[in-house]
N, C-alpha and C positions, 0 to 999 in steps of 0.2 A: 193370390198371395205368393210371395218369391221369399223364401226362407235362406237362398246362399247370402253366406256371409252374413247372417244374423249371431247373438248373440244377447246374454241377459247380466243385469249386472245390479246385484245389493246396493243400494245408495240410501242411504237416511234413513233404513230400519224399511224399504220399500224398494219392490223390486220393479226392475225397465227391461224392456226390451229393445235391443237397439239392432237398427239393420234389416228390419222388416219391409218388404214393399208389397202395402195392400190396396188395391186399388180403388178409388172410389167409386158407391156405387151408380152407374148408367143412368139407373132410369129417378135418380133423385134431382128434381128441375129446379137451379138454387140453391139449394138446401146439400150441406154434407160437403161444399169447398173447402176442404182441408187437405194440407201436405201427407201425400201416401209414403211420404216415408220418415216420421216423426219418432220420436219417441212413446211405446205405448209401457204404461202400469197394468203389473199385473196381479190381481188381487190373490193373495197367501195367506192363511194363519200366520200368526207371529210367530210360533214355536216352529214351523216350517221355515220360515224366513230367517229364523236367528239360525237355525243348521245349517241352512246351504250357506249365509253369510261365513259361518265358521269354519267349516270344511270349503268352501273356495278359498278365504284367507290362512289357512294353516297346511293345505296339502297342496295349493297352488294349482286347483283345478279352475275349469271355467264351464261354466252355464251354457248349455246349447238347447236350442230350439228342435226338436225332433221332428214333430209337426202339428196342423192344427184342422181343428175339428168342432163343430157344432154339436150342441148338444143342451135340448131344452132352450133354446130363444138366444144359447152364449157361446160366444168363443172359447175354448179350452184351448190352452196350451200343453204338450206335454215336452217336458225339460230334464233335461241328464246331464250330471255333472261328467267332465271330460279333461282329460290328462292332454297338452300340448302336445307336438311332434319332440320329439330332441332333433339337433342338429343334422347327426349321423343318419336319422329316419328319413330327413327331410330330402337328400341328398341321396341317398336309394331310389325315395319317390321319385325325383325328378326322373333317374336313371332309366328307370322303367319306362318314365310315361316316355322319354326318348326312344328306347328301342321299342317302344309299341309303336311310335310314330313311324319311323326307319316302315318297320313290318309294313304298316300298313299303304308307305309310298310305293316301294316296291312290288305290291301285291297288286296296285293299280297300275301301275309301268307294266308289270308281265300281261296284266287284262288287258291292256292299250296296243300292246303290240301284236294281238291274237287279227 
């Protein structure tokens, strides 16, 4: 299972998973040819389901897939609501990941030339 760039999303009083890549399993012969990367439902209480609907449409969070785990014969998911980047964040991060990179060329340039 590949959780980047997943995410979950309220539609029609029922929640999806979108961005999941689960792989089919090996040793099923025939059986189980479906697209590993679909859209999956994931079963909620209603009263669960009207919250997070609420609180992603009112505070402008979004649904993230944390991760997932078996348990009793089922898939569990476990999901957290999450606040965007802002702009000014996003443009820091890049910053960093830049001079991590720099760092890191260099440090194999000085290894290279020993």
């Amino acid at each position: 299972m590949q959780l980047r760039d997943s995410f979950a999303r309220v539609t029609d009083g029922e929640v999806w998973l979108h961005g999941v890549h689960i792989s089919p399993y090996s040793h099923a012969a025939g059986f189980g040819a479906v697209d590993p990367d679909r859209n999956r439902k994931l079963l909620l209480h209603r009263r669960e389901i009207e919250e997070l609907a609420a609180r992603t449409a009112q505070e402008g969070l979004t649904l993230i897939p944390l991760s997932i785990y078996f348990s009793d014969g089922r898939a569990k998911v476990e999901l957290a609501l999450a606040r965007g980047r802002r702009t000014y964040d996003k443009r820091h991060a890049i910053a960093e990941r830049d001079a991590q990179r720099e760092v890191d060329r260099a440090r194999r340039g000085a290894e290279r030339d020993r």
